[in-house]
C-alpha positions as CSV (number, residue, x, y, z in Angstrom):
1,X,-21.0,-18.5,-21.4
2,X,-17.5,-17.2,-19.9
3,X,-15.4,-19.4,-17.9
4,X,-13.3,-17.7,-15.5
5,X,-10.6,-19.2,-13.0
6,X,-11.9,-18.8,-9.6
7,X,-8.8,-18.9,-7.6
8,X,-9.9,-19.7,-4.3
9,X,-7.4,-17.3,-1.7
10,X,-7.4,-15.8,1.5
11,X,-5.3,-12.8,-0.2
12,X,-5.8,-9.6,0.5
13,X,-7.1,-7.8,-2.4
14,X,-8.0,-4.0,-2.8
15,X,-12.2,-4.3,-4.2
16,X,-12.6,-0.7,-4.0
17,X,-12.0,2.6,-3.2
18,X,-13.2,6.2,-4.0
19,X,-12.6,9.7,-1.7
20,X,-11.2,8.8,2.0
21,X,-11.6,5.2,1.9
22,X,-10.7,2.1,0.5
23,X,-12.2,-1.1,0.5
24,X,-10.5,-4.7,0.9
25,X,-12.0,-7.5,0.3
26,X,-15.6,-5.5,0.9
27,X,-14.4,-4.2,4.7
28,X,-14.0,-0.6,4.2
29,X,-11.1,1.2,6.0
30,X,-11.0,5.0,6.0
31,X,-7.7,5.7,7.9
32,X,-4.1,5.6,6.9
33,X,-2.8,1.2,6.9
34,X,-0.5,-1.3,5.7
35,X,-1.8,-3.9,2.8
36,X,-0.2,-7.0,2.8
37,X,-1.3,-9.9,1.2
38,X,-1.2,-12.1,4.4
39,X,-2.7,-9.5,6.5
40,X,-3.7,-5.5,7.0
41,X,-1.2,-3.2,9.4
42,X,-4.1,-0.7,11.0
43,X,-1.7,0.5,13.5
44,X,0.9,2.5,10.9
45,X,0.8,6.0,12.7
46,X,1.6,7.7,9.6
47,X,-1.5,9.8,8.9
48,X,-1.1,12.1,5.9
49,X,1.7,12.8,3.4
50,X,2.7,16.4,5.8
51,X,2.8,14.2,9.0
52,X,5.3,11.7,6.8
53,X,8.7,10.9,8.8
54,X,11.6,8.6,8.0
55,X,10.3,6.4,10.7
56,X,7.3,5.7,9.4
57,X,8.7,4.4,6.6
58,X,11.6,2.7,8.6
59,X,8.6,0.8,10.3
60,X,7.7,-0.6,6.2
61,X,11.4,-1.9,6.1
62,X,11.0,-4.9,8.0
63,X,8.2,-6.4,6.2
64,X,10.4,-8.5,4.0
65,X,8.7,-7.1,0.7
66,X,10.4,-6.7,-2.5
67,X,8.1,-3.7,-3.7
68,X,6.3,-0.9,-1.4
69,X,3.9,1.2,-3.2
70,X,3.3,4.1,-0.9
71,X,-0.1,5.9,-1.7
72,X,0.7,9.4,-0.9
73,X,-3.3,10.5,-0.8
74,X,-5.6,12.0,-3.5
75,X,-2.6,13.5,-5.5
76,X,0.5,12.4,-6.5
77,X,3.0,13.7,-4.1
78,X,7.0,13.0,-3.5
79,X,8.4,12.9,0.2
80,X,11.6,14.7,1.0
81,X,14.3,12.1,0.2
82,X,15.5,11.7,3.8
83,X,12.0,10.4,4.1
84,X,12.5,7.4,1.5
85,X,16.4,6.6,2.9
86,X,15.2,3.9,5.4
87,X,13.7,1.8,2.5
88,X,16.2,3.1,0.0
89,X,19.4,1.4,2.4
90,X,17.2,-1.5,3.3
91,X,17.3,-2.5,-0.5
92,X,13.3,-2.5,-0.2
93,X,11.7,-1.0,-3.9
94,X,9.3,1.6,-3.3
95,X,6.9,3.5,-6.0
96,X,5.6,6.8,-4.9
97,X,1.9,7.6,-6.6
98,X,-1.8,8.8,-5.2
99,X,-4.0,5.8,-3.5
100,X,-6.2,5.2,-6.6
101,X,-3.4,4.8,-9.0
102,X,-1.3,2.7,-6.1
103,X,-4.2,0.4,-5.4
104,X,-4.3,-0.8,-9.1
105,X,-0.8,-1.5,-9.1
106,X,-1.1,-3.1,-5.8
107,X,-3.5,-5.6,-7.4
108,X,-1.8,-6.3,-10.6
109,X,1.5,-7.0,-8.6
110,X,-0.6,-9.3,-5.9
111,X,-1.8,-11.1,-9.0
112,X,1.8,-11.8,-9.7
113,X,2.4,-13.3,-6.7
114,X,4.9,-10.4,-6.1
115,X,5.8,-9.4,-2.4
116,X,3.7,-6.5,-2.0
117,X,2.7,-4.1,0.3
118,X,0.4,-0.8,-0.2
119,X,1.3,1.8,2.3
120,X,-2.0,4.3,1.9
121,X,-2.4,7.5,3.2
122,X,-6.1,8.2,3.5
123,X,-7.7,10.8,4.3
């Protein structure tokens, strides 16, 4: 028999994701959003890494998060660095890696009771 803690939480936690799509908490979501642990941003209008503007990222500054891992689709890609500035000034951290690779990291850092967000762009 294993015991395992069964935390109970209202967290938002990544439970899957594969080509286009990722999945959290079991509602799938194949567009470009915002994971927070206290809630889901659907209305980010960035909507793939060559659409990527400084606002867009401006927009993540706000969120009072110590880390932003921004998912920059099925590869990893970097941005232009005027692109990262608005985070970069606002003293927020932010990893750059592809969506499978950020949504791991996403998880392990929600675990930690870190102040997370995953910025994903699908599709």
């Amino acid at each position: 028999m294993k015991l395992h803690l069964d935390r109970a939480t209202t967290l938002n936690a990544i439970t899957g994701y594969g080509e286009g799509y990722v999945m959290v908490n079991g509602q799938r979501f194949e567009r470009s959003l915002v994971i927070l642990p206290e809630r889901i941003l659907l209305d980010w209008p960035a909507t793939s890494f060559e659409a990527l503007a400084p606002e867009h990222l401006a927009a993540l500054a706000g969120l009072d998060r110590e880390i932003i891992l921004l998912g920059t689709g099925p590869r990893l890609r970097f941005p232009r660095p005027e692109v990262l500035q608005p985070l970069m000034r606002s003293g927020v951290g932010v990893e750059v890696m592809d969506v499978q690779a950020a949504c791991r990291t996403y998880n392990i850092l929600l675990a930690e009771d870190r102040r997370v967000a995953a910025a994903l762009l699908i599709g």
